[in-house]
N, CA, C, O and CB atoms as a CASP TS submission, in Angstrom:
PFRMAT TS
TARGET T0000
AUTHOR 0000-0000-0000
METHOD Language model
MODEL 1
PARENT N/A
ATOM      1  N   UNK     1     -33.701   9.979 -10.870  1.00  0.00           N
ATOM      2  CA  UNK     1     -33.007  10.648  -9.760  1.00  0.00           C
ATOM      3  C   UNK     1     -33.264   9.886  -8.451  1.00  0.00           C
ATOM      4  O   UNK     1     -32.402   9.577  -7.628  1.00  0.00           O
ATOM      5  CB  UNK     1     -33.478  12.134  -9.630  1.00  0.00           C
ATOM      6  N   UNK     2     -34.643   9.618  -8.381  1.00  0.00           N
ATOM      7  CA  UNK     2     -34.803   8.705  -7.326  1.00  0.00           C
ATOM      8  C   UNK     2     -34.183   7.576  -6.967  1.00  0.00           C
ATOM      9  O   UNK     2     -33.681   7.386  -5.860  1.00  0.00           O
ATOM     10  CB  UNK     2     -35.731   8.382  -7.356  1.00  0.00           C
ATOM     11  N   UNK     3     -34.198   6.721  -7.975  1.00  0.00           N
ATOM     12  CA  UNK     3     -33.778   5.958  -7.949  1.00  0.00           C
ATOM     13  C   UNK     3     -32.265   5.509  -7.616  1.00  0.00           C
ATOM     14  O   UNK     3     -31.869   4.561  -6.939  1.00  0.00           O
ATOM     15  CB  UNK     3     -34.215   5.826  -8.679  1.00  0.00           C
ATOM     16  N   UNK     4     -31.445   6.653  -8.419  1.00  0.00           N
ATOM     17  CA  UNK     4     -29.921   6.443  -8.267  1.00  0.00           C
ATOM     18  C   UNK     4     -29.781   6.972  -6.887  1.00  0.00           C
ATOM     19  O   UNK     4     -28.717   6.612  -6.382  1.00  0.00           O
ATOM     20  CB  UNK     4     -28.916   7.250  -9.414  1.00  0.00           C
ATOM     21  N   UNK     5     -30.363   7.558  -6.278  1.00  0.00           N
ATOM     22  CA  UNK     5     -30.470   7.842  -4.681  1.00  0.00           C
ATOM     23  C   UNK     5     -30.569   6.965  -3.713  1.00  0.00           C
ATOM     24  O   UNK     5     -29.944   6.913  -2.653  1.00  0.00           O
ATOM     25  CB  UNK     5     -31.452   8.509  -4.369  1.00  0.00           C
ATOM     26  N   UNK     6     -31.445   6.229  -4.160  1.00  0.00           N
ATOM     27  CA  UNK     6     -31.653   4.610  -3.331  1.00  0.00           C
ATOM     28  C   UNK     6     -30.662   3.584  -3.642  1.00  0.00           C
ATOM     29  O   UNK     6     -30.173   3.015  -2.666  1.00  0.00           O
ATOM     30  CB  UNK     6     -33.097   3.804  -3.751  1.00  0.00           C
ATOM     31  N   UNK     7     -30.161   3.137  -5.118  1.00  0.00           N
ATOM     32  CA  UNK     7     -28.754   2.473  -4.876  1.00  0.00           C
ATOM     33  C   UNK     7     -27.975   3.117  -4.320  1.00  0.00           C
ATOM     34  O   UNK     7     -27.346   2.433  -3.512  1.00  0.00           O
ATOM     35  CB  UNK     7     -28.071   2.092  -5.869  1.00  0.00           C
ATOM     36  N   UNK     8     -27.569   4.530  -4.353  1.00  0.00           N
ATOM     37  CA  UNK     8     -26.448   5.243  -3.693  1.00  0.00           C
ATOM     38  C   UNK     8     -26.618   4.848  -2.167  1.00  0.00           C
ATOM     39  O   UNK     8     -25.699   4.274  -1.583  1.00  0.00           O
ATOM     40  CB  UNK     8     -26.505   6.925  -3.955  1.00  0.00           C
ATOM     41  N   UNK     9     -27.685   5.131  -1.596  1.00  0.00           N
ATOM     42  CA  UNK     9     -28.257   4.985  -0.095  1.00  0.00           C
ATOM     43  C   UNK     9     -27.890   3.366   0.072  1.00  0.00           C
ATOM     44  O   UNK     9     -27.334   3.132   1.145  1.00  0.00           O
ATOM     45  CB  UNK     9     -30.182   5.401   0.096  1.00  0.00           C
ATOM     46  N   UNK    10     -28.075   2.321  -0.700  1.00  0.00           N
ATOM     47  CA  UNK    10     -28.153   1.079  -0.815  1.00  0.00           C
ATOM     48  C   UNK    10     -26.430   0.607  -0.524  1.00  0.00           C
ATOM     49  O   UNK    10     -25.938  -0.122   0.338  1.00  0.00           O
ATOM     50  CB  UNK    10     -28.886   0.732  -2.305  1.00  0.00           C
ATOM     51  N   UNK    11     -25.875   1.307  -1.549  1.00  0.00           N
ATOM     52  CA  UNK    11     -24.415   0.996  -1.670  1.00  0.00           C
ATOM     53  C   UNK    11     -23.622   1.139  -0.226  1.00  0.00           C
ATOM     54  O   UNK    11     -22.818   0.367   0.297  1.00  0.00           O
ATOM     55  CB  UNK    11     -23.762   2.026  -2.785  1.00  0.00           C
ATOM     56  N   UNK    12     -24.155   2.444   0.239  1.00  0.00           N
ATOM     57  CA  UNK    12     -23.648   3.555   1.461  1.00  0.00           C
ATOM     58  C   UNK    12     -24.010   2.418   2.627  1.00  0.00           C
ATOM     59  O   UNK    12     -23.153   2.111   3.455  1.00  0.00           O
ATOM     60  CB  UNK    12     -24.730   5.403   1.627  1.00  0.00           C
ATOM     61  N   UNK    13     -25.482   1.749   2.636  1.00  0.00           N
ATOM     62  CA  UNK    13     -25.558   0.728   3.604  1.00  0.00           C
ATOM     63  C   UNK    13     -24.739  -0.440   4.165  1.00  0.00           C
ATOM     64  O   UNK    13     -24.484  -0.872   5.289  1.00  0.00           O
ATOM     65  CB  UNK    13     -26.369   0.294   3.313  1.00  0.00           C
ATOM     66  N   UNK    14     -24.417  -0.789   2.815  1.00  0.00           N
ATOM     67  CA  UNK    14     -23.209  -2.022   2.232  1.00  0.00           C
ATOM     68  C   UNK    14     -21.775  -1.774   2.782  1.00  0.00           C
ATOM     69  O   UNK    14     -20.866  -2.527   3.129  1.00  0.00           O
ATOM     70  CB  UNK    14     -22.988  -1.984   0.399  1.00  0.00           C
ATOM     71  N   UNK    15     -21.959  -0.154   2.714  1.00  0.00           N
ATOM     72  CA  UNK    15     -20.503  -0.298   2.900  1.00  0.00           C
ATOM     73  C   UNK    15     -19.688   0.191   4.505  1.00  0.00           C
ATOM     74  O   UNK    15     -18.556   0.229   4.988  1.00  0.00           O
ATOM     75  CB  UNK    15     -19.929   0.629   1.655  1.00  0.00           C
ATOM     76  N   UNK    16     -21.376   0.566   4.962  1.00  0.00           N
ATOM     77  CA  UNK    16     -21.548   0.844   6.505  1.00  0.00           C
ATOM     78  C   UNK    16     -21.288  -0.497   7.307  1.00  0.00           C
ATOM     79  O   UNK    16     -20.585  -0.659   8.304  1.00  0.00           O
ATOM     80  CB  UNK    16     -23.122   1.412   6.856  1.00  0.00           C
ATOM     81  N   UNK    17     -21.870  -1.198   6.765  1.00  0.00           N
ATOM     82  CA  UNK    17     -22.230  -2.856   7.313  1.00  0.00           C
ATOM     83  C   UNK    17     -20.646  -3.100   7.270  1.00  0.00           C
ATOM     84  O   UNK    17     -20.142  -3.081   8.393  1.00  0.00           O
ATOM     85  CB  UNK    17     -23.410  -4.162   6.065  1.00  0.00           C
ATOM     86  N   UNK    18     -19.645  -3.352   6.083  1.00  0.00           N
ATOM     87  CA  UNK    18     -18.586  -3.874   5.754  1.00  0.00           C
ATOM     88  C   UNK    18     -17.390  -3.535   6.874  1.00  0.00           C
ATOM     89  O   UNK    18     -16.528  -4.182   7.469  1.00  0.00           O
ATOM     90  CB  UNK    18     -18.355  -3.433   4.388  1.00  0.00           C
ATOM     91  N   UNK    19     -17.913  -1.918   6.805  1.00  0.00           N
ATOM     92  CA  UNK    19     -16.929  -1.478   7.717  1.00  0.00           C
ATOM     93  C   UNK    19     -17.195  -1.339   9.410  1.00  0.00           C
ATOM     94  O   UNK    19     -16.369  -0.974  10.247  1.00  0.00           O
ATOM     95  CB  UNK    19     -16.587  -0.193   7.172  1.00  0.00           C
ATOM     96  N   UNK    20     -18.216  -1.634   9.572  1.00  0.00           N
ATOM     97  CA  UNK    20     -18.301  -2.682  11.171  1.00  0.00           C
ATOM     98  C   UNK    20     -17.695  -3.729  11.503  1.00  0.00           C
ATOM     99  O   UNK    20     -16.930  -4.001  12.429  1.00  0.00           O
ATOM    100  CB  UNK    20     -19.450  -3.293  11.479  1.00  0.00           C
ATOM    101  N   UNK    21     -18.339  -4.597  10.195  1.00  0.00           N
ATOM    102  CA  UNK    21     -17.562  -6.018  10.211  1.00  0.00           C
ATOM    103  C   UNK    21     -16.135  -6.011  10.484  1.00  0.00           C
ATOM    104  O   UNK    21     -15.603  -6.790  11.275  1.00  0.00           O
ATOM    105  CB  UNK    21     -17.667  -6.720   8.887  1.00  0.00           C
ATOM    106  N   UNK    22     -15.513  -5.105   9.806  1.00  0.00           N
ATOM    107  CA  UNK    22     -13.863  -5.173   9.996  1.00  0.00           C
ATOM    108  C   UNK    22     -13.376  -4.728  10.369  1.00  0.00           C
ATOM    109  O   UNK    22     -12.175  -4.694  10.103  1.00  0.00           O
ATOM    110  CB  UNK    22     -13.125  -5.148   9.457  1.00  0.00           C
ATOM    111  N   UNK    23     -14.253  -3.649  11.792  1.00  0.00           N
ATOM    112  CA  UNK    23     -13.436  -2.935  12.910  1.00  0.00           C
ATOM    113  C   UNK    23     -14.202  -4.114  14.009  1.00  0.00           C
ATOM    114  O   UNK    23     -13.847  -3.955  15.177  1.00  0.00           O
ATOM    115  CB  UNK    23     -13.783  -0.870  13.193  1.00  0.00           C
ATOM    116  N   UNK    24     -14.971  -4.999  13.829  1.00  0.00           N
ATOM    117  CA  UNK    24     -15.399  -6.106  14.694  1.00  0.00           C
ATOM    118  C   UNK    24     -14.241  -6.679  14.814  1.00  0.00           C
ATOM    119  O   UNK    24     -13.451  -6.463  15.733  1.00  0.00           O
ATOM    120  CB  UNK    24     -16.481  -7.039  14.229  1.00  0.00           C
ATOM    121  N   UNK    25     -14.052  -7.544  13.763  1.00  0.00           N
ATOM    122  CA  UNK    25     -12.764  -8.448  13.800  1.00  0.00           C
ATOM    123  C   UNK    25     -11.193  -7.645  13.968  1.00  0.00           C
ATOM    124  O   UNK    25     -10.041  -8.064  14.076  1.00  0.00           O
ATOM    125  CB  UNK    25     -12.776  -9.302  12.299  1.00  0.00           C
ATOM    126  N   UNK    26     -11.655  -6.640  13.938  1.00  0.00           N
ATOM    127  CA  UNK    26      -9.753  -6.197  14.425  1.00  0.00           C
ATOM    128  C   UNK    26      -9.904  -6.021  15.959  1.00  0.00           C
ATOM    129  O   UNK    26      -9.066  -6.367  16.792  1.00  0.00           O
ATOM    130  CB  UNK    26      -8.936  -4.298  13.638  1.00  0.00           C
ATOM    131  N   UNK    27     -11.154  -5.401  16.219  1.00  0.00           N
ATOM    132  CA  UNK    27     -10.848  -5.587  17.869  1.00  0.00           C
ATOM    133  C   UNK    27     -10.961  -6.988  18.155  1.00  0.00           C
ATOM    134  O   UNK    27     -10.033  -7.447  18.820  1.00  0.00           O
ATOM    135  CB  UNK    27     -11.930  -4.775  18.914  1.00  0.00           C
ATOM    136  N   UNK    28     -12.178  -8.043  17.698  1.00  0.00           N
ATOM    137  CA  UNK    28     -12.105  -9.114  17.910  1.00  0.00           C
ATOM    138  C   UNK    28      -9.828  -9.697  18.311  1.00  0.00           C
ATOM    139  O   UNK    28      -9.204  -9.908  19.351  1.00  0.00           O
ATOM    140  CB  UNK    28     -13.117  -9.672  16.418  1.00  0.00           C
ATOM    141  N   UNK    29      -9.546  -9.707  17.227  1.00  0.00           N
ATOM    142  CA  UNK    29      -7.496  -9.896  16.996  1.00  0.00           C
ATOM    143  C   UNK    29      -7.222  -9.442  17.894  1.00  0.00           C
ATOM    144  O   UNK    29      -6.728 -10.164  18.760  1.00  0.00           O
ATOM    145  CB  UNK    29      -6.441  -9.139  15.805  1.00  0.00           C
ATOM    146  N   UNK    30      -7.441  -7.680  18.216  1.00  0.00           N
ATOM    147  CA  UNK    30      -6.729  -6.857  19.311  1.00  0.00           C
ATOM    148  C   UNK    30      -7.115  -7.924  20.990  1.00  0.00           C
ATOM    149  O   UNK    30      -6.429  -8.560  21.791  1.00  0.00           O
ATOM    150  CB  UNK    30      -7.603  -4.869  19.283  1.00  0.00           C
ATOM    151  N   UNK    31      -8.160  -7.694  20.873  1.00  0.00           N
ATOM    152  CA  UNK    31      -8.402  -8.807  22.269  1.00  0.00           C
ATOM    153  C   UNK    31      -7.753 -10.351  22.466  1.00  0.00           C
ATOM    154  O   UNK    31      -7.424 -11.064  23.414  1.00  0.00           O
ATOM    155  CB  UNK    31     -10.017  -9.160  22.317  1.00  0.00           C
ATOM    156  N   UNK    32      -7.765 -10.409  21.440  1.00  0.00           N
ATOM    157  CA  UNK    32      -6.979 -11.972  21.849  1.00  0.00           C
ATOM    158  C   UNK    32      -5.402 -11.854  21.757  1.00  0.00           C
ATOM    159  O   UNK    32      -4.756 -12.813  22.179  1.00  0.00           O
ATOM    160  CB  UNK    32      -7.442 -13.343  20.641  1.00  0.00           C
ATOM    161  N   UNK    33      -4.801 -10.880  21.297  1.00  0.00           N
ATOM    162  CA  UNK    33      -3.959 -10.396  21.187  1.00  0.00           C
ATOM    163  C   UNK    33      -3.162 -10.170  22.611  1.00  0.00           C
ATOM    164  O   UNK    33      -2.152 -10.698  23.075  1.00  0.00           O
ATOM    165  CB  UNK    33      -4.328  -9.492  20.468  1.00  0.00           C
ATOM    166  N   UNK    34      -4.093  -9.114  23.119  1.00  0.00           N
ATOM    167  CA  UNK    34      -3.960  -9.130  24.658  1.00  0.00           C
ATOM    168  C   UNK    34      -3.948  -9.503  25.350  1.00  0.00           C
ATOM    169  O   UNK    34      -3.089  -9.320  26.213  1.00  0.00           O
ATOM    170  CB  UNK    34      -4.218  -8.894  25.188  1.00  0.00           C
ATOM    171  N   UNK    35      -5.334 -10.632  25.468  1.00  0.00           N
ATOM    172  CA  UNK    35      -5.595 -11.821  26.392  1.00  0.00           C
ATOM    173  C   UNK    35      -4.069 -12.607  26.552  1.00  0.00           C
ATOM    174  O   UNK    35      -3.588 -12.968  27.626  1.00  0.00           O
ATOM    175  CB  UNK    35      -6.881 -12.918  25.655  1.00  0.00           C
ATOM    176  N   UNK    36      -3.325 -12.803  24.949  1.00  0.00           N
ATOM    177  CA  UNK    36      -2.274 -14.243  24.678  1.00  0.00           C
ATOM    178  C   UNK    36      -1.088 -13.359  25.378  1.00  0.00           C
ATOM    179  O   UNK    36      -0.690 -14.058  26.310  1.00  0.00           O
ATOM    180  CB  UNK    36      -1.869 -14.922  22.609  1.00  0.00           C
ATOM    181  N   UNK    37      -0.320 -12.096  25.349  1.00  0.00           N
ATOM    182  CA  UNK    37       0.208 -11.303  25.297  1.00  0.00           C
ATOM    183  C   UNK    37       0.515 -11.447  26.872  1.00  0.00           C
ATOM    184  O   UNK    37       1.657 -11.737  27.228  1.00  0.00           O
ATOM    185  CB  UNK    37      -0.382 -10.280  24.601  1.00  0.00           C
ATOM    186  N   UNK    38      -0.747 -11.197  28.026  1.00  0.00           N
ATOM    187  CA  UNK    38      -0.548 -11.038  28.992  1.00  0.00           C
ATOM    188  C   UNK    38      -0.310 -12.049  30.063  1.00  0.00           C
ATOM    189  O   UNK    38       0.055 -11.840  31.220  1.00  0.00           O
ATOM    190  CB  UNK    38      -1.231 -10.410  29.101  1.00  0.00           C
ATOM    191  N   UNK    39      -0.677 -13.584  29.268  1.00  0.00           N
ATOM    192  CA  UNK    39      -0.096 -14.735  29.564  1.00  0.00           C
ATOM    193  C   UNK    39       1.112 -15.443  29.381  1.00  0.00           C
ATOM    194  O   UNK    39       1.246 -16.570  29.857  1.00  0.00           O
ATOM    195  CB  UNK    39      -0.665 -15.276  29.260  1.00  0.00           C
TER
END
């Protein structure tokens, strides 16, 4: 029980991390987006 708690917790980390990463890079796009947009 423990255990499958800690991959679960493990997985949940993974997929916390992932989904930073790829609201990073969409604002990262959105900003340059804007920057190119308003030039």
């Amino acid at each position: 029980m423990e255990w499958g708690g800690f991959r679960l917790s493990k997985s949940g980390i993974k997929m916390d991390i992932n989904i930073g990463l790829i609201s990073f890079h969409v604002g990262q796009w959105i900003f340059i987006f804007e920057m190119c947009w308003k030039h």
